[in-house]
C-alpha positions as CSV (number, residue, x, y, z in Angstrom):
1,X,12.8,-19.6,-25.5
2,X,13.1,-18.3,-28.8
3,X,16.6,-16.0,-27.6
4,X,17.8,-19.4,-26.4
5,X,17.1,-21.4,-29.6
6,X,18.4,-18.4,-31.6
7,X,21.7,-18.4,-29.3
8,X,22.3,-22.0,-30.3
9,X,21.7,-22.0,-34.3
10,X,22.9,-17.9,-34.8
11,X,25.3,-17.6,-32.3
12,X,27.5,-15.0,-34.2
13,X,24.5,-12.9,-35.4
14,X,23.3,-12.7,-31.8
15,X,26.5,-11.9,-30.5
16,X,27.1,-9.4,-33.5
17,X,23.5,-7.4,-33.1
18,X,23.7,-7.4,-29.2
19,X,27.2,-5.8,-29.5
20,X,25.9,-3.4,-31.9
21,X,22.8,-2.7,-29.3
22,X,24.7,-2.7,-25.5
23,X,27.7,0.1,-26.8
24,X,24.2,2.1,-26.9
25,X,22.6,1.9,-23.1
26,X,21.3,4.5,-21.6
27,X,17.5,5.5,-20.1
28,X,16.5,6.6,-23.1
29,X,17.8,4.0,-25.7
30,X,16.4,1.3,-23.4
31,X,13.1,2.4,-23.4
32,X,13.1,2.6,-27.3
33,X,14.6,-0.5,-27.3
34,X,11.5,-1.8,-25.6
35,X,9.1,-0.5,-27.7
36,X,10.7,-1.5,-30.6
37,X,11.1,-5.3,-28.9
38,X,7.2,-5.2,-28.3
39,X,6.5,-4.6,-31.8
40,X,8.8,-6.5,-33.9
41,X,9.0,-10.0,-34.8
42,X,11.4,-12.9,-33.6
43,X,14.8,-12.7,-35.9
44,X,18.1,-12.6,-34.2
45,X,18.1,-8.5,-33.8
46,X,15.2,-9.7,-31.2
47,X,17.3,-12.1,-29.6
48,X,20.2,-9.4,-28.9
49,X,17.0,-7.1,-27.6
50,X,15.7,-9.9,-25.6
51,X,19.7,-10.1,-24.0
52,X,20.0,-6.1,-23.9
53,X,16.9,-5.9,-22.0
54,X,17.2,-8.5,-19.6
55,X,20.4,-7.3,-18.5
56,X,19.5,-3.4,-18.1
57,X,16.0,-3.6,-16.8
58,X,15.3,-3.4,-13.3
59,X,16.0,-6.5,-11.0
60,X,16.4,-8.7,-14.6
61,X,12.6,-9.2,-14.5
62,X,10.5,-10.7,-17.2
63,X,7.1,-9.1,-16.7
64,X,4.3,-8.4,-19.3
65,X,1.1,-6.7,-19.0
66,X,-1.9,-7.8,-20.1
67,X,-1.4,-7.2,-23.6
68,X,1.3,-9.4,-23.3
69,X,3.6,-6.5,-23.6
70,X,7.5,-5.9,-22.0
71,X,6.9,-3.2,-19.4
72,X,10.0,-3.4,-17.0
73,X,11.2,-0.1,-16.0
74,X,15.3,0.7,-16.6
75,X,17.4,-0.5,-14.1
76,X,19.9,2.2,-13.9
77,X,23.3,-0.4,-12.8
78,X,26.2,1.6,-12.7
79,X,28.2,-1.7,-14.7
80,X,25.4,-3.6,-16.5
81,X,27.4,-7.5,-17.1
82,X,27.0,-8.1,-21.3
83,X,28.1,-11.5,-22.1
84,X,31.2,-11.5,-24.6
85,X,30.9,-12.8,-28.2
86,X,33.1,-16.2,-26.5
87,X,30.8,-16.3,-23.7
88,X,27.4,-17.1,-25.7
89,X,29.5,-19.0,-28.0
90,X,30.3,-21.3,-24.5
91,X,26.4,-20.8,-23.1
92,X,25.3,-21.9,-26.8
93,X,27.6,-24.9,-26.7
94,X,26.0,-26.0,-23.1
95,X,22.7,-25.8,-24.5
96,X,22.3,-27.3,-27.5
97,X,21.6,-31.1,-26.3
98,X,19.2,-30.1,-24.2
99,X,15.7,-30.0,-25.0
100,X,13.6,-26.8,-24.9
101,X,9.7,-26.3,-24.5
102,X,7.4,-23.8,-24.4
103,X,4.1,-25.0,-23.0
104,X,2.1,-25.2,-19.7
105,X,4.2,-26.5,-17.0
106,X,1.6,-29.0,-16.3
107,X,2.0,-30.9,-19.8
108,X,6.3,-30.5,-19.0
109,X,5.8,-32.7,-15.6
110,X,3.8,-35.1,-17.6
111,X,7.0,-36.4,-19.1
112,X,8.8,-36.7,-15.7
113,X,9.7,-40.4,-14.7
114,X,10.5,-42.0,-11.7
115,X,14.4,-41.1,-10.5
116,X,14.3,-37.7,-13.0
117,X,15.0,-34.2,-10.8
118,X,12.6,-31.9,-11.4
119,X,13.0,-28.0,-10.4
120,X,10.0,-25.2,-9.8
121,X,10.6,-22.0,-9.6
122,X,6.4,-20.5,-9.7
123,X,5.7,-17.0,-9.1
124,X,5.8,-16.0,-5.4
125,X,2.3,-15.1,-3.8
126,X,2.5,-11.7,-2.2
127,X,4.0,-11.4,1.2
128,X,1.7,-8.1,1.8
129,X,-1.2,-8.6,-0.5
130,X,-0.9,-5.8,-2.7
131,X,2.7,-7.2,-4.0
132,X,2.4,-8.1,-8.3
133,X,5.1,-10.8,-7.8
134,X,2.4,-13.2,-9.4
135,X,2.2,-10.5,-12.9
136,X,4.4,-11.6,-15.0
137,X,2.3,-13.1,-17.5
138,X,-1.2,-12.6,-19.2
139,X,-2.6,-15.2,-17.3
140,X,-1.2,-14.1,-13.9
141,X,-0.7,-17.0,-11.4
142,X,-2.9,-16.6,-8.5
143,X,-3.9,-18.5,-4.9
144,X,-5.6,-21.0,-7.0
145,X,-2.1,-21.9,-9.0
146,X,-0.6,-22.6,-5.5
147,X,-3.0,-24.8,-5.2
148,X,-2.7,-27.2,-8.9
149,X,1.4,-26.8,-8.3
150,X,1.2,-28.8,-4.7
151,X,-1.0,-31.1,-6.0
152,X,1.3,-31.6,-9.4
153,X,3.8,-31.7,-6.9
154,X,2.3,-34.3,-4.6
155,X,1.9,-36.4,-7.7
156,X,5.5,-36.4,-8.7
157,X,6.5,-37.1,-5.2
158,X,4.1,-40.6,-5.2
159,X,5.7,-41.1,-9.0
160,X,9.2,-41.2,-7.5
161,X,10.5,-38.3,-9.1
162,X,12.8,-36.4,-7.0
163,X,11.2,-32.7,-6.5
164,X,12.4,-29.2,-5.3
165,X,10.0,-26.2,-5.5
166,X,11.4,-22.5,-4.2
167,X,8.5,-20.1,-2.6
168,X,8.1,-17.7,-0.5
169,X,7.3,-18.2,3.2
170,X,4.6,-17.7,4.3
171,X,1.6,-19.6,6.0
172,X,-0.4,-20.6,2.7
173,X,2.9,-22.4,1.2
174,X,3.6,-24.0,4.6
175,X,0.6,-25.8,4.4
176,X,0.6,-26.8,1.1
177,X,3.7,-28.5,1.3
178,X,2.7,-30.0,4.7
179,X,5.4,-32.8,5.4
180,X,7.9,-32.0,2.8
181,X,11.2,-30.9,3.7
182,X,12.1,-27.1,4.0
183,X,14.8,-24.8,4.5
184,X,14.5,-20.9,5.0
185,X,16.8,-18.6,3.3
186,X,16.7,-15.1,4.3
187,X,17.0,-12.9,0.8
188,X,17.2,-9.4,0.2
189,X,14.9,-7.9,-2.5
190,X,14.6,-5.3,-4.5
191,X,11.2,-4.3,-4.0
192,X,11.1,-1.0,-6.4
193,X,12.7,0.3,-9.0
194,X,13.7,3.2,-6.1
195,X,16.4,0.9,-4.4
196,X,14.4,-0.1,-1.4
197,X,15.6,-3.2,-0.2
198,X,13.6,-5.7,2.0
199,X,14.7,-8.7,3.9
200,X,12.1,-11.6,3.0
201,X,11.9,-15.4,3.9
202,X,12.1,-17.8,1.1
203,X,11.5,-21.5,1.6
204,X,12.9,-24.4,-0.3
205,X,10.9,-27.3,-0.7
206,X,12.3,-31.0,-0.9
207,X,11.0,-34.6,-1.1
208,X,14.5,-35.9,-0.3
């Protein structure tokens, strides 16, 4: 939230530090790059990290430990895509009237009113049960989440908001979102950082 807010009111010193940064990728520089993006404080140098990172790390993941701490292994892409100076100048343009919060998703619904379209994207819960597709924050976001989301969800649906939630497939979600509308995608992920790719079942979720 902060690299987005920084977008919109530095564009130019974004744009300038996150040139500086990308001419520099490589295994090693990203890893230093992390560490230095886990120690130092928001300006727009962290922005441009925040950007560098996201765009060289494996599968763009955001994932922290339970320090709170970056720990996203390199992605090793032959061509990482780094947005042009023009091209955050047009994302920045985009985003400015919109309104930007960082808080508990829970208190974000809260403010959703009848005929708004509201999106969620939670965590998956893992297909195999060993899977950390549910670590990437502190808090984590277990069974029990699955659980508050379909009942936020539920709620939304009765308050005549118009809802779509994304999730994996499996029998848990199926039940949760008992007489909703869903349609399965077949996806390919990137399950490791070693290029093995798996073809999963993802289900979207309507109320319409």
């Amino acid at each position: 939230m902060n690299t987005y807010r920084l977008i919109c009111t530095q564009t130019d010193e974004v744009a300038r530090q996150f040139s500086r940064i990308s001419k520099r990728d490589s295994p090693r520089f990203y890893y230093s790059t992390r560490n230095e993006y886990n120690k130092a404080r928001f300006s727009a140098t962290q922005a441009a990290r925040f950007l560098y990172l996201n765009r060289t790390c494996f599968n763009g993941i955001f994932r922290v430990n339970k320090q709170g701490e970056f720990n996203v292994p390199y992605g090793h892409k032959a061509k990482p895509w780094f947005p042009s100076r023009v091209q955050l100048h047009a994302f920045a343009e985009v985003l400015r009237p919109a309104g930007l919060f960082n808080e508990d998703y829970r208190e974000a619904l809260r403010r959703a009113k009848p005929g708004d379209f509201v999106y969620l994207d939670p965590p998956y819960p893992p297909l195999n049960g060993t899977s950390n597709f549910a670590h990437y924050t502190m808090d984590r976001f277990g069974v029990p989440n699955q659980y508050d989301l379909a009942t936020e969800v539920r709620a939304l649906d009765k308050r005549g908001c118009l809802v779509m939630v994304t999730n994996a497939d499996i029998k848990l979600i199926r039940q949760l979102y008992k007489g909703f509308d869903m349609h399965t995608l077949e996806v390919t992920r990137f399950v490791t950082c070693k290029a093995n790719k798996h073809q999963v079942r993802e289900l979207v979720i309507r109320n319409y």
